[in-house]
N, C-alpha and C positions, 0 to 999 in steps of 0.2 A: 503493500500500500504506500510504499514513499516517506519519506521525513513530514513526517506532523508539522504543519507553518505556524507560527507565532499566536496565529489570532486561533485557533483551535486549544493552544494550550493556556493561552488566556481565560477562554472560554472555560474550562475544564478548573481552574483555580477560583472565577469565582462562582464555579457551581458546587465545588468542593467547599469553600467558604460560607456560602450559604446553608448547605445541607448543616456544615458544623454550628452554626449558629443556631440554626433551627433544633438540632438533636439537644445543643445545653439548653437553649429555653423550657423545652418538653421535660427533659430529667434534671430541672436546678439540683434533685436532692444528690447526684452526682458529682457534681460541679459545687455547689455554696452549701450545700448541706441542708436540712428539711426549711422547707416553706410555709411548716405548719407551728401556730404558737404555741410556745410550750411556759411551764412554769419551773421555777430553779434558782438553790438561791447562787450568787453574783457577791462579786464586790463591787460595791458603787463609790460613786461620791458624792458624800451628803452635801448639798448646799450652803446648810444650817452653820453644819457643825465645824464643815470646811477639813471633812478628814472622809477616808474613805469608811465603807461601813460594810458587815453583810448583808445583804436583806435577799429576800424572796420576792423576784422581780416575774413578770412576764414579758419573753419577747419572741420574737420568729430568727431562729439563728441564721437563714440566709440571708437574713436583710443585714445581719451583723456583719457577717463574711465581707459581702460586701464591699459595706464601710471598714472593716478591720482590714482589707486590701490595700485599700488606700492610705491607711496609717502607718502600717506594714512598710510602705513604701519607703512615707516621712522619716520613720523612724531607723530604715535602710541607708539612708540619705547620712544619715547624723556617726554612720559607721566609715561612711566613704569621706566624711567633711568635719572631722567632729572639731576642727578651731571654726570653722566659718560660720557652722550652723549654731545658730541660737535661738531657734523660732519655730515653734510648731501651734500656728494655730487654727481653732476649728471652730464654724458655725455650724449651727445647726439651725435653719427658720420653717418653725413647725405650719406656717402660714402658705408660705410657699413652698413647701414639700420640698424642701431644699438644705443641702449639705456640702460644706466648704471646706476643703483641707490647705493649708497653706504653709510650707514650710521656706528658711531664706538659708537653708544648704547649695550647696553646688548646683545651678542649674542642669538640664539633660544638653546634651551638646547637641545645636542644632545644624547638622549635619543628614547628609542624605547616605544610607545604609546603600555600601555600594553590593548587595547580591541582591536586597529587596529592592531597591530602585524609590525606597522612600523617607522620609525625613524618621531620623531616631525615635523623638517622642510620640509618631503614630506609630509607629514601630511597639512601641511597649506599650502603649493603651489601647491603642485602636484594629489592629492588626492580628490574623487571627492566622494559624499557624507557621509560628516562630518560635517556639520554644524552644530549637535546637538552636540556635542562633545565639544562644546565652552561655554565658561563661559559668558554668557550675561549680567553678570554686573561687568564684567571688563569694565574700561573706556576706551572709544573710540575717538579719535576728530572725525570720519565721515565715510563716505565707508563703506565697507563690504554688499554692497545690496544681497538681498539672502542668506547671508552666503558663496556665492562664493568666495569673496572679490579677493586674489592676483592670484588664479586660473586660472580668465578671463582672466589675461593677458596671461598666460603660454598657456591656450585654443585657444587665438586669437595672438600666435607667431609661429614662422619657428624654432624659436632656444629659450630656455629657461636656464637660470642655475643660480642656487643658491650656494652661499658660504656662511658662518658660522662657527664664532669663538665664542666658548661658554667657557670664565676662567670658568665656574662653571659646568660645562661637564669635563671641562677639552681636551677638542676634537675640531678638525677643519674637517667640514662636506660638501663636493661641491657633483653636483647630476645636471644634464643637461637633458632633455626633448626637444621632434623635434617631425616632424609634429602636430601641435596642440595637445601638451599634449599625442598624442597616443602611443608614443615611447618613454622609458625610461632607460636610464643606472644607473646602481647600484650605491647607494652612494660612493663617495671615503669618508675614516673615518683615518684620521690621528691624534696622538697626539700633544696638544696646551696648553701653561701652564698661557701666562700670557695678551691675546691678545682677546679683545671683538669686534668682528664688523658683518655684515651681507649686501652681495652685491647682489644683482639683477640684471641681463646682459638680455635685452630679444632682439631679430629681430622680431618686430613686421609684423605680414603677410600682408603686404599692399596691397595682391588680396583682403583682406576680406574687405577692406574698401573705 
């Protein structure tokens, strides 16, 4: 049958992309772990008291996954940067079903991944098989099950978007993604000369959970 031409095995990658997308939605409990709520006690942090506490909480541990992805990340950050980084912080606006991770470690280098043909930071959120692509004996504190690691969350949100300032790019990179990962706008890529940080904003799909 001859060598397969380019746009056949384009074709074929993102129907493979798609199927994969489609199979983690169907079995989250696979991927993020049950989507059913459960009760258990946790340690919290009391407001009040201003110290952590045990209690007997209720919540859905996929939706935790998640967000534990994304902190996962921050707090990976702080192993790779640990003089620069001093900042990790998070919203939560219950209003707008909305969740902000923002930490001012070393930006992702914004650079284009020369086998994927695409910038790094879609690369690690947006992009869906690549897990061979990662250096396994970079240090990790935890997360990354699968190799999906901060993807699940973009997979299991209504609204997705990453920001990125890389002093050592030189470049400040933002890139938004909506309905689970399957829609995506082009990176914006502006010039950034002295400014390190990387912020995660996601709307988690609370049908899915």
């Amino acid at each position: 049958g001859g060598a397969r031409n380019s746009k056949d095995i384009e074709k074929e990658k993102i129907y493979q992309k798609k199927s994969q997308l489609e199979h983690i939605l169907l079995r989250p409990d696979t991927y993020v772990g049950s989507v059913e709520r459960l009760e258990q006690e946790m340690w919290i942090w009391d407001m009040d008291e201003e110290r952590m506490k045990k209690k007997e909480i209720k919540y859905v541990p996929g939706l935790f996954k998640i967000f534990d992805e994304i902190l996962v990340n921050a707090a990976d950050n702080k192993i790779r940067d640990a003089q620069g980084m001093t900042v990790i912080k998070i919203n939560v606006d219950k209003e707008q079903n909305m969740i902000k991770v923002y930490n001012n470690g070393k930006g992702i280098p914004v650079v284009e991944h020369k086998d994927e043909k695409v910038f790094v930071p879609t690369l690690i959120f947006g992009h869906l098989l690549t897990s061979s692509n990662y250096d396994d004996n970079e240090k990790k504190v935890t997360g990354g099950r699968n190799g999906y690691g901060a993807k699940l969350c973009n997979i299991f949100s209504k609204k997705f978007i990453v920001e990125t300032s890389c002093k050592e790019s030189k470049k400040y990179f933002k890139q938004t993604w909506t309905d689970n990962m399957a829609k995506t706008s082009d990176p914006i890529i502006k010039p950034n000369r002295d400014e390190d940080f990387t912020c995660v904003t996601f709307y988690p799909d609370l049908a899915k959970f």
